[in-house]
N, C-alpha and C positions, 0 to 999 in steps of 0.2 A: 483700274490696275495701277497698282505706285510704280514709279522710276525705277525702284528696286528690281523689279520684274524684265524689266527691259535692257536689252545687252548693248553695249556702246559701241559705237562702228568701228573702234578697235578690237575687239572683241568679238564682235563680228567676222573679221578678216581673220583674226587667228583661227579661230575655228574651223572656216573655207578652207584655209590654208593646212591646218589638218588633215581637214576630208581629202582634201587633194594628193598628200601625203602618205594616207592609209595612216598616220598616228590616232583616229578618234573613227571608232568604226560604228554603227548602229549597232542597236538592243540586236543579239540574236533573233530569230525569227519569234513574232508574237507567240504568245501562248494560242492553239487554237481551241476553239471552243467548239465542242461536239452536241447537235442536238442527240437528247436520246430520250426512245420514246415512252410516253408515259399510259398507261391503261388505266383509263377511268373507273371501267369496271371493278379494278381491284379494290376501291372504299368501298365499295358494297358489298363484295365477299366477304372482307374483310367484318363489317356489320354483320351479315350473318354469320360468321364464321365465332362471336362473339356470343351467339343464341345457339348452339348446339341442338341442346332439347326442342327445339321447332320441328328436326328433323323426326322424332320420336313419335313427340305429339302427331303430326301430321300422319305418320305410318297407324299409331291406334286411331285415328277419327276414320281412316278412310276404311279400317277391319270394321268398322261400327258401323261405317255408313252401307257396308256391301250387305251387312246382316239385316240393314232398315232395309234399304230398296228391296232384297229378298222377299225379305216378311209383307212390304207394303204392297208389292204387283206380281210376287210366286213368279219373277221371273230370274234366272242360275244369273242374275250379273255377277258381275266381278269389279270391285274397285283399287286403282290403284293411284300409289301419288306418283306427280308428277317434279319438275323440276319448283322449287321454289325460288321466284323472283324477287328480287328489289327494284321497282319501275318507280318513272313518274305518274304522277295519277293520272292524268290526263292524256299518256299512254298507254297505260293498263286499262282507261275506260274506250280511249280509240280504239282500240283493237278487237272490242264485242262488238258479234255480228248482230245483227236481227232479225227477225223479232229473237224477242229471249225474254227471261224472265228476271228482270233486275230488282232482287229484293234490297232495298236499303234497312238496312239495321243499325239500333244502337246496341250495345254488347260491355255492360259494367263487368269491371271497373273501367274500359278503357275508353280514353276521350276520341268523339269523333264519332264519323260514320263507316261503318262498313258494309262490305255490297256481297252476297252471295247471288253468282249471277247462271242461272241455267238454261242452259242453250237451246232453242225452240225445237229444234232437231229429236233433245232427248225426250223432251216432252208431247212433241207427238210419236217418237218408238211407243212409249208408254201407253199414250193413250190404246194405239191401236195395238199393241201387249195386254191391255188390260181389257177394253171393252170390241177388240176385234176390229181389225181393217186391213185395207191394202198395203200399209205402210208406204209412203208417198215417195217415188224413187228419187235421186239425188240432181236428176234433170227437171226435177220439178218447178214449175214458173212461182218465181221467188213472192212471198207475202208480205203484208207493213203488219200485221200484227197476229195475236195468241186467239186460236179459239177459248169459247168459254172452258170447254171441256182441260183443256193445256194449262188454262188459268187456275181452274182449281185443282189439280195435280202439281201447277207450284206451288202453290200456298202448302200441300198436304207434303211435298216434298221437302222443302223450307221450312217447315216444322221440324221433320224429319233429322233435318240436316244441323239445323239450332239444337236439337237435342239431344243427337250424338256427339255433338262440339263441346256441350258443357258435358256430359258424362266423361268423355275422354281427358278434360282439362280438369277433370274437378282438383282432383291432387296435387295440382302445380298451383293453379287459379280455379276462384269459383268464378263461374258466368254469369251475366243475367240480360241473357239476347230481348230483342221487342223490334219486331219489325214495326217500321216507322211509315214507310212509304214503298209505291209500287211504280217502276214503267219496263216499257215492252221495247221500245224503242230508244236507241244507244243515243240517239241526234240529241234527245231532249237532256238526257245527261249534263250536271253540271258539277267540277269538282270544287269543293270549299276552296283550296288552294294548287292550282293546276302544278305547280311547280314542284310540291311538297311530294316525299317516298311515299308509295305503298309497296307492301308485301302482300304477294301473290301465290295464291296458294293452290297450287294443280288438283283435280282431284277424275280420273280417268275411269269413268262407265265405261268397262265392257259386256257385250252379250255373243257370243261368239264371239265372228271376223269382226261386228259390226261395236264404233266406239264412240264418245263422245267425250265433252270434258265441263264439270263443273267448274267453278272459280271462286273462291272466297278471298276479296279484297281488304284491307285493312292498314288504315295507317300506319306507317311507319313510327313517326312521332308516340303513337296511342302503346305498342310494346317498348319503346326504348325505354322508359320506366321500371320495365319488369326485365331488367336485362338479368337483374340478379339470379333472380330467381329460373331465368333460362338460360343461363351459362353452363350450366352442367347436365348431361345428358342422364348422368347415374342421379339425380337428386330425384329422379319419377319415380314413382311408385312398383315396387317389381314384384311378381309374383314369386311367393315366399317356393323353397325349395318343395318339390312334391306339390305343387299346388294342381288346381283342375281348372284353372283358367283355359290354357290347352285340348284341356279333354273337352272341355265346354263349349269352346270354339268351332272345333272340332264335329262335334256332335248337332250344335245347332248348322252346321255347312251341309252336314251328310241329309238333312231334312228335305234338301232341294236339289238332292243327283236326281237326276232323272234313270228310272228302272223298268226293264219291260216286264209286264202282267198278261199271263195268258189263261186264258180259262179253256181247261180242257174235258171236252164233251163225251168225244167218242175214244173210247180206245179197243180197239177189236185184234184179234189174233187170224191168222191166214197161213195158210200154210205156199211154200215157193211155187209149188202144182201152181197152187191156185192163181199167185201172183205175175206167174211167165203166162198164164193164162188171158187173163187182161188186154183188153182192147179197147178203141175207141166206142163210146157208146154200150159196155159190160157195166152192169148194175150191182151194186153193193147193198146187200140189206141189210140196213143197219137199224139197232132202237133205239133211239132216244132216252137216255139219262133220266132221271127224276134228282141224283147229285151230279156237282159240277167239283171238279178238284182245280182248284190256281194254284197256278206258281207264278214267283217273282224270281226273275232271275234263275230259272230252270229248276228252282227250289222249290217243294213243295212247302204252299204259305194254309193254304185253309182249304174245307169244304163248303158250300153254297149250294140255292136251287135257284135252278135259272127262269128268266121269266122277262116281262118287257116292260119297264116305266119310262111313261111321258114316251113312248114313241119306237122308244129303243131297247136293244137287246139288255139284258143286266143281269148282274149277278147278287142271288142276295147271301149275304154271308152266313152262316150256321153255326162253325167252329174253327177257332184260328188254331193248328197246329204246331206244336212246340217242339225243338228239336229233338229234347227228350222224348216226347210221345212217339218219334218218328223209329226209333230202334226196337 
């Protein structure tokens, strides 16, 4: 500190003498300074807020994927998206229970690995959807790992789920998925770099009441690249005006309402005498058909003649009935 800096005990006293005076009064009260809070959250909204079209894409993969699961196990699911996240990876892999079925994939053009990961839960509904079971209630004493049966219904799922991902993205990006490797257990998980974004991509199995939830992971890093190209929601590809995309859709959904089929046998006429008549143990002579009329939905659908295969009652079909025919 030089001399210059320093005030001389003359100098000194004037100034006291001052103070004492009220002639030299202090800075007004300091400036204060307000914390104000800041939300983390918001650079990563902001991130996706910058990928629009994720949200699009994400709605057509999860229409594609409700039309696979349909097709793959004929059971009415329903899939819907869920909220998309920007996590760290090492919290997005914390957070899978177990067992499950954690596909790692690579997926060109984009660097890095990503994990489609499906939850043991859904994979034994299925199973026991598909080849019949008790389906195991939710107090059930927890497992370390997938039966075989769970195992190859992910692989057959995970196929599933890679190929409705590239058909949905073709138009933006082409794919080219390859499952790399397999585990069951979330412990054994390791991420390339724990610290680094993923995007997290909901994907919500319902059957009924009863739900569960897919999850397709993927580096952060591996889309920033393609921001351009995912900035704009209208740059996807849209179904031209008049199109049957729609109907299509449509059409292939209505394959899996469930409709009730009744085959009817007997139908007899009586008069009310007859019927106030009736008591317990009164006998109805009836004869037996050699045709069977069904209806679907109270509709009459066709004619058949009835008979037993492998065990059971059946109907075999003769003639389908066409609206027209019916007038």
């Amino acid at each position: 500190m030089s001399s210059k800096d320093v005030l001389t005990e003359g100098e000194l006293d004037a100034l006291m003498d001052g103070f004492s005076k009220g002639e030299v009064t202090a800075d007004s009260q300091a400036h204060e300074r307000e914390c104000e809070p800041f939300d983390f959250s918001t650079r990563e909204q902001n991130l996706l807020a910058q990928m629009p079209a994720l949200k699009r894409l994400h709605e057509k993969h999860a229409m594609a994927l409700s039309q696979g699961i349909q097709t793959l196990y004929r059971v009415a699911a329903q899939v819907d998206i869920g909220e998309t996240q920007l996590l760290r990876f090492d919290k997005a892999l914390g957070a899978i229970e177990g067992p499950a079925g954690i596909n790692m994939v690579t997926i060109a053009p984009l660097n890095g690995l990503s994990f489609v990961v499906i939850p043991g839960e859904l994979l034994s509904f299925l199973v026991d959807s598909y080849f019949g079971g008790g389906r195991s209630s939710p107090g059930a004493a927890p497992r370390e790992r997938l039966t075989p049966s769970e195992r190859r219904l992910n692989d057959v799922l995970t196929e599933k789920f890679l190929a409705t991902l590239t058909d949905t993205w073709r138009d933006t990006i082409g794919f080219t998925p390859q499952v790399q490797s397999f585990e069951s257990n979330p412990a054994f998980l390791q991420a390339g770099a724990p610290q680094s974004l993923a995007l997290v991509f909901p994907f919500v199995v319902s059957v009924g009441e009863w739900s569960a939830r897919i999850e397709w992971l993927v580096p952060y890093p591996a889309l920033e690249p393609l921001r351009v190209k995912l900035s704009s929601a209208g740059s996807l590809a849209k179904p031209a005006p008049g199109g049957s995309s729609w109907k299509q859709h449509f059409l292939r959904a209505l394959q899996y309402v469930d409709v009730e089929i009744v085959g009817s046998f007997i139908s007899e006429q009586v008069s009310i005498a007859d019927v106030l008549a009736f008591k317990p143990g009164s006998i109805l002579p009836l004869k037996m058909p050699t045709e069977v009329t069904v209806c679907v939905e109270n509709q009459v659908f066709s004619t058949g003649e009835h008979g037993v295969l492998n065990g059971h009652k059946s109907i075999k079909i003769k003639e389908i009935i066409r609206e027209n025919s019916v007038h």
